[in-house]
C-alpha positions as CSV (number, residue, x, y, z in Angstrom):
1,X,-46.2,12.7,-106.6
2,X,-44.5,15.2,-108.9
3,X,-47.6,16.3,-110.1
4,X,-49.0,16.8,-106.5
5,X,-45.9,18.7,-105.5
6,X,-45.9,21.1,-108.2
7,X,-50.0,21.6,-108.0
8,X,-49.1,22.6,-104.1
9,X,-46.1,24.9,-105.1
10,X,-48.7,26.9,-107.6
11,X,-51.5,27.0,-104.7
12,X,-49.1,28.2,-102.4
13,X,-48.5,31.3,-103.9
14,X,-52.2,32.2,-104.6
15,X,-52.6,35.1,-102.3
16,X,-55.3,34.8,-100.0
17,X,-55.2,31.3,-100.0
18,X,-53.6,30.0,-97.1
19,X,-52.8,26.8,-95.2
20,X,-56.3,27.0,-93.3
21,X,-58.9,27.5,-96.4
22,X,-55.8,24.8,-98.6
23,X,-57.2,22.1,-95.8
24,X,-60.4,23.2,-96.5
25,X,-60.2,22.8,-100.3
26,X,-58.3,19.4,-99.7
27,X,-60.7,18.4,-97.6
28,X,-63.6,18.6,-100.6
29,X,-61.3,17.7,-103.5
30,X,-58.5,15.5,-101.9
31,X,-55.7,16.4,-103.4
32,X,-54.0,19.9,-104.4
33,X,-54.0,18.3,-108.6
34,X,-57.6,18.2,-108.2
35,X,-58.3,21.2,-106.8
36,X,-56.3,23.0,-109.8
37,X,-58.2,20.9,-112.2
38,X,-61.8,22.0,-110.3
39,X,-64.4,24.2,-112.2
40,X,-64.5,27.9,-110.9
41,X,-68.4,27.2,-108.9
42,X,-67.3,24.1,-107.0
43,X,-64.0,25.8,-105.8
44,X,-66.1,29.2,-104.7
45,X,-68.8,26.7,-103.4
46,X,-65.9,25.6,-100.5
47,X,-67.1,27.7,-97.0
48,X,-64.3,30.2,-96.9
49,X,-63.3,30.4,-100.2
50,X,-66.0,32.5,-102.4
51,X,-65.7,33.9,-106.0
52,X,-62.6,36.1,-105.9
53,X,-60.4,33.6,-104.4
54,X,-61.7,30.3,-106.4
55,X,-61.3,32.9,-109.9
56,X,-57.5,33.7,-108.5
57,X,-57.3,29.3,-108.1
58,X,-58.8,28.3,-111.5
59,X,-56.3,31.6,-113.3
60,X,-53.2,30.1,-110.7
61,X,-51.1,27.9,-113.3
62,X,-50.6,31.0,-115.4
63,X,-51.1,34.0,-113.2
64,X,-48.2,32.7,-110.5
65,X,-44.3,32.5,-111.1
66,X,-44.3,29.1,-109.9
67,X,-41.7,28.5,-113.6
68,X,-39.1,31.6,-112.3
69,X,-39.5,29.8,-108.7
70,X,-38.3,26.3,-110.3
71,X,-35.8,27.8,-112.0
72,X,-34.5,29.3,-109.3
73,X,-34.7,26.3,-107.1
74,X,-33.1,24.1,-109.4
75,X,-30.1,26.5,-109.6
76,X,-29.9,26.9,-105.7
77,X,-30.3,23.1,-104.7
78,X,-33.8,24.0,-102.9
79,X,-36.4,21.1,-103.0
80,X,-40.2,21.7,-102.7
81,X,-41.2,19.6,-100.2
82,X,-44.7,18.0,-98.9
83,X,-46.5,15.3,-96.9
84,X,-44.7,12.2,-97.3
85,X,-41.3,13.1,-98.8
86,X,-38.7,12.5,-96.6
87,X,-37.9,16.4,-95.7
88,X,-41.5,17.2,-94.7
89,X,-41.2,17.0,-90.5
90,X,-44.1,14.1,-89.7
91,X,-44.9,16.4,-86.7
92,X,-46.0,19.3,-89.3
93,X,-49.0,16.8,-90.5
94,X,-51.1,17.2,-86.8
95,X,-51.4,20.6,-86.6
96,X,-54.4,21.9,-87.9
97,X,-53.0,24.6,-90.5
98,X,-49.9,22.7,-91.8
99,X,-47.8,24.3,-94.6
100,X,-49.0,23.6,-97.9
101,X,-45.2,23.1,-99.4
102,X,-41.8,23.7,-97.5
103,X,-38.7,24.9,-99.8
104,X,-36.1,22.7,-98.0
105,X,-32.4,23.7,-98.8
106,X,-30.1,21.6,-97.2
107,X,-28.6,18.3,-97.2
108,X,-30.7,15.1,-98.4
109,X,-32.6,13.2,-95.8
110,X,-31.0,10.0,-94.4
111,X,-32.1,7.2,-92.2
112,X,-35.4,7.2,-90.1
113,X,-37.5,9.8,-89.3
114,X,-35.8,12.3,-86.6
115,X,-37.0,12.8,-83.3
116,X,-36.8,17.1,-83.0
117,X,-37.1,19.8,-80.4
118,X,-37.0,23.4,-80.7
119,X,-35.0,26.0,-78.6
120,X,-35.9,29.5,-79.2
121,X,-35.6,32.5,-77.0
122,X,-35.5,36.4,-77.0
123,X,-32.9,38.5,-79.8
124,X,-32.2,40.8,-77.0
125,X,-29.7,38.0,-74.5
126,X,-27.7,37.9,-71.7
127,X,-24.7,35.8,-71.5
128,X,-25.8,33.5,-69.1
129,X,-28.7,32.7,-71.7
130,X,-26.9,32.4,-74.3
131,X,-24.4,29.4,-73.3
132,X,-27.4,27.6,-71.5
133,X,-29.4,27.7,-75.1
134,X,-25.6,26.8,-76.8
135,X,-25.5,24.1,-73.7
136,X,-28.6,22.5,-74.1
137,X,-28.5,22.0,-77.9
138,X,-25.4,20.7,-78.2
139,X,-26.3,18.0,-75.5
140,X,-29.7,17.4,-76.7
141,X,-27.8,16.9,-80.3
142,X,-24.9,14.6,-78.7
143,X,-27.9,12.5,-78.2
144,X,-29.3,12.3,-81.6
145,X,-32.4,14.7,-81.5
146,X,-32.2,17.5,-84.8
147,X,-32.5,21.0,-82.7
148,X,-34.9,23.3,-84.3
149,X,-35.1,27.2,-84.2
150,X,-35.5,30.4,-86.4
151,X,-31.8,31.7,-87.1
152,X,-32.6,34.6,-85.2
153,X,-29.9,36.8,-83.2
154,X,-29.4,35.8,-79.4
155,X,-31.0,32.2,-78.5
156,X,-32.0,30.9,-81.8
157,X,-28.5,31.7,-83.2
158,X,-27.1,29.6,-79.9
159,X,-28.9,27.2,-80.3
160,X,-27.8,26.3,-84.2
161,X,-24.6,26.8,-83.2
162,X,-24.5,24.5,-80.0
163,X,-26.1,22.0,-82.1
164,X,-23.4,22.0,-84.5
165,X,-20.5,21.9,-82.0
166,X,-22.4,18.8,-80.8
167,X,-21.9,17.0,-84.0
168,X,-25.5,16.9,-85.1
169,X,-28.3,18.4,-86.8
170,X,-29.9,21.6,-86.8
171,X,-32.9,22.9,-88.8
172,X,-33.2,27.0,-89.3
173,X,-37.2,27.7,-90.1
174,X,-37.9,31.4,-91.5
175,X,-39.7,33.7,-92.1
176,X,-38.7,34.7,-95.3
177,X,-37.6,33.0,-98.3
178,X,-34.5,30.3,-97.6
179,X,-32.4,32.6,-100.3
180,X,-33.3,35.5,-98.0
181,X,-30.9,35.0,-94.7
182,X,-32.2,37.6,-91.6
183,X,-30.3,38.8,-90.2
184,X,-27.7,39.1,-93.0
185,X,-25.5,38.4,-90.2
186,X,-26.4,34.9,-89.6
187,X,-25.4,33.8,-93.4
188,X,-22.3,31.7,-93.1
189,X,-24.3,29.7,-89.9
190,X,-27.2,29.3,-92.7
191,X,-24.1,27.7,-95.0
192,X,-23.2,25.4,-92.2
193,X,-26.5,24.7,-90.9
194,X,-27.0,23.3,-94.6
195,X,-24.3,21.3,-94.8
196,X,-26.0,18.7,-93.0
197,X,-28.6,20.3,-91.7
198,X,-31.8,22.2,-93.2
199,X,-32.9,25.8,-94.0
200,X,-37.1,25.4,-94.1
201,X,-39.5,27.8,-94.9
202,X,-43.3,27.8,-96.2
203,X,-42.5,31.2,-98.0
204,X,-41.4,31.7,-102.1
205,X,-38.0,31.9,-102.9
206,X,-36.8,36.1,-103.1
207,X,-39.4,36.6,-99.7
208,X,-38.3,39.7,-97.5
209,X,-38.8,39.6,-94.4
210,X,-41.9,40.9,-93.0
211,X,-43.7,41.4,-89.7
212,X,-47.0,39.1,-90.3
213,X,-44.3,36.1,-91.6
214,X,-43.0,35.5,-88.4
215,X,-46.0,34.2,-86.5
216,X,-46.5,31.8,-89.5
217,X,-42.8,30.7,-89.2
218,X,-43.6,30.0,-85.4
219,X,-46.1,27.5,-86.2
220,X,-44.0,25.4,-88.2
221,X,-41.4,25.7,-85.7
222,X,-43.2,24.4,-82.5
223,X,-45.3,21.8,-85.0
224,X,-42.2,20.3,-86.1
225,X,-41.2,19.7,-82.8
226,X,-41.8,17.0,-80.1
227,X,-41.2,19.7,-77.4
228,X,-39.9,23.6,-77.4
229,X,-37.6,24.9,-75.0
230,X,-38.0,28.6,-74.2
231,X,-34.6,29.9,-72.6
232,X,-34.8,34.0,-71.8
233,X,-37.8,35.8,-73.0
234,X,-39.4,39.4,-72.2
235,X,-43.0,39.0,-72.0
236,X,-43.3,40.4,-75.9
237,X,-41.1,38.1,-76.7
238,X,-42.0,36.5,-80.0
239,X,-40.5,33.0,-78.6
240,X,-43.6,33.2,-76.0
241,X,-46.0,33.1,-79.4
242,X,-43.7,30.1,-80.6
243,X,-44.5,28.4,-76.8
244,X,-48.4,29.5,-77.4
245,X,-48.4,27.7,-80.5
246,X,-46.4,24.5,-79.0
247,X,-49.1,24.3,-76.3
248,X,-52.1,24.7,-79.2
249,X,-50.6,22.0,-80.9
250,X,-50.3,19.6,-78.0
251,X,-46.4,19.6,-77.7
252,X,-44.2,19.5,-74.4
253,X,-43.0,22.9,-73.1
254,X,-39.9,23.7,-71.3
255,X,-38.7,26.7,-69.6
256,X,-35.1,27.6,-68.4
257,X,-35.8,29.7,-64.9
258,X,-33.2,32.8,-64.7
259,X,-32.5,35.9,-62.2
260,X,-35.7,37.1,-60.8
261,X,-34.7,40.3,-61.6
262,X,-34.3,40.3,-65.4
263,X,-36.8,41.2,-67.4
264,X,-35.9,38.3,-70.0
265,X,-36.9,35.7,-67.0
266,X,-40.6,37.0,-66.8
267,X,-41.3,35.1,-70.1
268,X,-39.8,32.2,-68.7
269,X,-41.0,32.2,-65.2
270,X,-44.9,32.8,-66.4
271,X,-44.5,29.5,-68.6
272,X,-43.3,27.9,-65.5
273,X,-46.0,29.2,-63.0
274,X,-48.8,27.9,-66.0
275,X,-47.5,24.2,-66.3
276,X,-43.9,24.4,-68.4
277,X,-41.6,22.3,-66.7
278,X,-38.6,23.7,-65.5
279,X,-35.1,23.1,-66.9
280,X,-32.1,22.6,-64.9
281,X,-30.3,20.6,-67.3
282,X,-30.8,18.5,-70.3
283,X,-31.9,15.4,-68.3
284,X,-34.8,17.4,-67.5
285,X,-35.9,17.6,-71.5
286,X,-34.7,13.7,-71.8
287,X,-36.7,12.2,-69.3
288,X,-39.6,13.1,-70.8
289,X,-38.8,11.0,-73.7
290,X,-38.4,7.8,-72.1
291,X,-41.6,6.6,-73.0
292,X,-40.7,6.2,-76.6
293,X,-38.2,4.1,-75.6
294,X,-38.2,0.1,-73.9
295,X,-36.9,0.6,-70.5
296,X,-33.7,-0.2,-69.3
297,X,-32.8,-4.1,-68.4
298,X,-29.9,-4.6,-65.8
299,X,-26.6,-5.2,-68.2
300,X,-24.8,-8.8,-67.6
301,X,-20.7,-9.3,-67.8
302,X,-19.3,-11.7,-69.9
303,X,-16.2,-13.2,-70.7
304,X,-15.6,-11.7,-74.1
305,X,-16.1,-8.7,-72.5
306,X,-13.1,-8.5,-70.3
307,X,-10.2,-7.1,-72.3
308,X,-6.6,-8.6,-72.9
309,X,-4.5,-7.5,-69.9
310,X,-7.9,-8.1,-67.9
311,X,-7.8,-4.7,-66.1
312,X,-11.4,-3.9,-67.0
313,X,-14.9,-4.6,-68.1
314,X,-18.0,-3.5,-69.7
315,X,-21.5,-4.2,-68.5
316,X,-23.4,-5.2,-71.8
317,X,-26.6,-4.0,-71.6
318,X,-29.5,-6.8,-72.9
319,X,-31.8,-5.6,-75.9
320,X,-34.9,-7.4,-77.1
321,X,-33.7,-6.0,-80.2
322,X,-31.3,-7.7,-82.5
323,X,-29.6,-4.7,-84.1
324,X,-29.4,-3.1,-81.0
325,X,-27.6,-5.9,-79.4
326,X,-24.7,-6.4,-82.3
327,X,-24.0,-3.1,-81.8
328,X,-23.7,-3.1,-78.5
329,X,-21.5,-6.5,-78.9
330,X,-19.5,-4.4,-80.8
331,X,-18.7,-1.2,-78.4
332,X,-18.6,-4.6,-75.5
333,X,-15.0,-3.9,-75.2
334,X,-14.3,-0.4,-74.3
335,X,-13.7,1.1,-77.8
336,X,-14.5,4.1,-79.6
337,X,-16.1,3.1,-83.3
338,X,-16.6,5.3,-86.0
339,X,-20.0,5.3,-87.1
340,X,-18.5,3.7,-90.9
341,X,-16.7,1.0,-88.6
342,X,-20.1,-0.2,-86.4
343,X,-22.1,-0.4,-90.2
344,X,-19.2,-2.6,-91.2
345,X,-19.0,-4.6,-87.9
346,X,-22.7,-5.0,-87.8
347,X,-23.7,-5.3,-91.2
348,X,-26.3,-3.5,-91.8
349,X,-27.3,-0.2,-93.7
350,X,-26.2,3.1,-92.8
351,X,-29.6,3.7,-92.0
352,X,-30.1,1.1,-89.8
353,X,-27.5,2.1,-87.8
354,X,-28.2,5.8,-87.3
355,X,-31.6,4.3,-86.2
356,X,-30.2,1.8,-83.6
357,X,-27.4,4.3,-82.2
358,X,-30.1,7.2,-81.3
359,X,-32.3,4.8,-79.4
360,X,-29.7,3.9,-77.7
361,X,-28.0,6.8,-77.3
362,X,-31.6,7.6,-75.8
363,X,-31.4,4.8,-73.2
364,X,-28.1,6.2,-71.9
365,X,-26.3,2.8,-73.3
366,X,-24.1,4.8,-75.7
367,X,-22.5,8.2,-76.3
368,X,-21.6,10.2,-78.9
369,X,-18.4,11.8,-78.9
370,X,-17.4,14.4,-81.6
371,X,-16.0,13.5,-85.2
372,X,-19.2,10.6,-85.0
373,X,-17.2,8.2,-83.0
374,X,-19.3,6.2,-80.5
375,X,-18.5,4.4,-77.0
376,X,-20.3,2.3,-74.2
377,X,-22.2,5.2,-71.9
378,X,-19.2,5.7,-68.6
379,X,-21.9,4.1,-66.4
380,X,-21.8,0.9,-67.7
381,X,-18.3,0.6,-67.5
382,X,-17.1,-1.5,-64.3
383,X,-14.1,-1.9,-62.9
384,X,-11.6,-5.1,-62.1
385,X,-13.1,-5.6,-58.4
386,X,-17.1,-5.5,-59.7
């Protein structure tokens, strides 16, 4: 695998290349370490690739700084990541021009695979747009989904920060090197968003920023992502390319309507009038979901439930699953857990847990509150007379 990944971090700095004629190339030699080992005639013989480009290949391993971007790396705490390590988004593998390497600078990957959805909007904000995209986040992270956008000012920059205050995780994807914040602005959020989060981005460490990047950094965005919300856009709007691109790639898209008059509603309100589905509040992003998920069974009472003074009770929901339902044993009673104190109670591995609280977290069973303590959802509480 080490081989593989260093093969794709030398192609991925051959200009001209590309993730479009990379698939091609991996499609004829099936891996990036044989296509660095390939003669210069078979490479050029690829449809797309020719002479020039296959001699840039074959010359690659000593023509490209791939050693300074190691060392560099290395220093930083950035990984080079591709398909099948843990940081490389699952999503990213069904589009049909996935990066050939992500530098991923954050914190290390735990537990299951997340689910993710973006929320991007216009730099240029109003208020109102702003909390919404600060609302949503946090709430669609209270739940357990990682919120995706591009660290941009106005709704991207909401967004990180919402899902922060709602005690989850946040990916920033850019369009310049993950060393290279833009705007400068946004560099202590990029230090938090690492912290547990991740700064991602397809482009060599030192990268400027640069107009043609950002389309490119769209695509990873919306392919990462089970569903994009667009909150305030004008209609030149980059976030409208990022919803283009979610729409190629088969994902769900969401619009948040505003005032008729604005011009950063038209973006919105055209993705509505073509088939996005209009958001009102985070239940509108969530029940699109529910599919993933077993559907709800009508919860049962039980004596253990009913706490000491006998005041109240909790309705325990019944899961098929056996994980799910020593967890939900465990928050039977009313209390608040700490996530340290259910993987104790339960006995199972931290990443079993994280697992079992999202889905049901997901099935409105359980909350999160901050500080990663977690209760019975309010609606299955009943009281004394039920």
């Amino acid at each position: 695998m080490q081989a593989e990944r260093m093969a794709r971090l030398i192609l991925n700095m051959v200009p001209g290349l590309g993730p479009v004629r990379f698939a091609a190339l991996l499609e004829r030699f099936g891996s990036a370490a044989s296509i660095l080992g390939a003669k210069e005639p078979r490479i050029a013989g690829v449809p797309g690739i020719g002479p020039v480009l296959a001699d840039a290949i074959v010359r690659a391993e000593e023509t490209t700084p791939w050693r300074m971007q190691c060392t560099r790396a290395e220093k930083l705490g950035v990984e080079f990541v591709i398909p099948g390590d843990p940081g490389y988004p699952d999503a990213l593998q069904e589009i049909h021009d996935p990066p050939i390497l992500l530098y991923r600078w954050g914190a290390p990957c735990q537990g299951p695979a997340p689910q993710v959805i973006g929320v991007v909007g216009s730099r240029r904000t109003t208020i109102y747009g702003q909390d919404v995209a600060r609302r949503l986040a946090m709430q669609l992270a209270e739940v357990g989904f990682v919120v995706v956008s591009g660290l941009a000012r106005g709704i991207d920059t909401a967004a990180h920060r919402g899902a922060i205050q709602g005690g989850g995780l946040t990916w920033a994807v850019l369009g310049t090197g993950v060393d290279v914040i833009y705007p400068e602005e946004n560099a202590e959020l990029a230090v938090r968003i690492r912290e547990q989060g991740a700064v991602l981005s397809e482009f060599p460490l030192g990268s400027t920023p640069d107009r043609r990047h950002f389309p490119m950094r769209n695509r990873i965005l919306a392919g990462s992502a089970m569903g994009v919300v667009v909150v305030e856009a004008d209609r030149r709007s980059g976030a409208l390319i990022t919803a283009r691109q979610a729409l190629d790639q088969g994902r769900l898209l969401f619009a948040v309507p505003g005032k008729i008059i604005s011009p950063l509603s038209r973006g919105p309100h055209a993705l509505i009038k073509q088939g996005a589905k209009l958001v009102e509040g985070v239940e509108d992003i969530l029940e699109e979901f529910e599919y993933l998920f077993p559907p709800r069974r009508t919860g049962r009472v039980s004596a253990a439930v009913l706490d000491a003074g006998g005041g109240s009770a909790v309705c325990v929901p019944i899961s098929d699953d056996p994980d799910e339902q020593v967890v939900l044993n465990l928050l039977s009673s009313g209390r608040t857990l700490l996530i340290d104190e259910i993987v104790a109670g339960a006995d199972l591995e931290l990443s079993k847990v994280v697992g079992v609280l999202f889905r049901l977290q997901l099935k409105r069973h359980v909350r999160q509150l901050p500080g990663q303590r977690f209760t019975m959802s309010l609606e299955e509480r009943i009281g004394p007379d039920a």
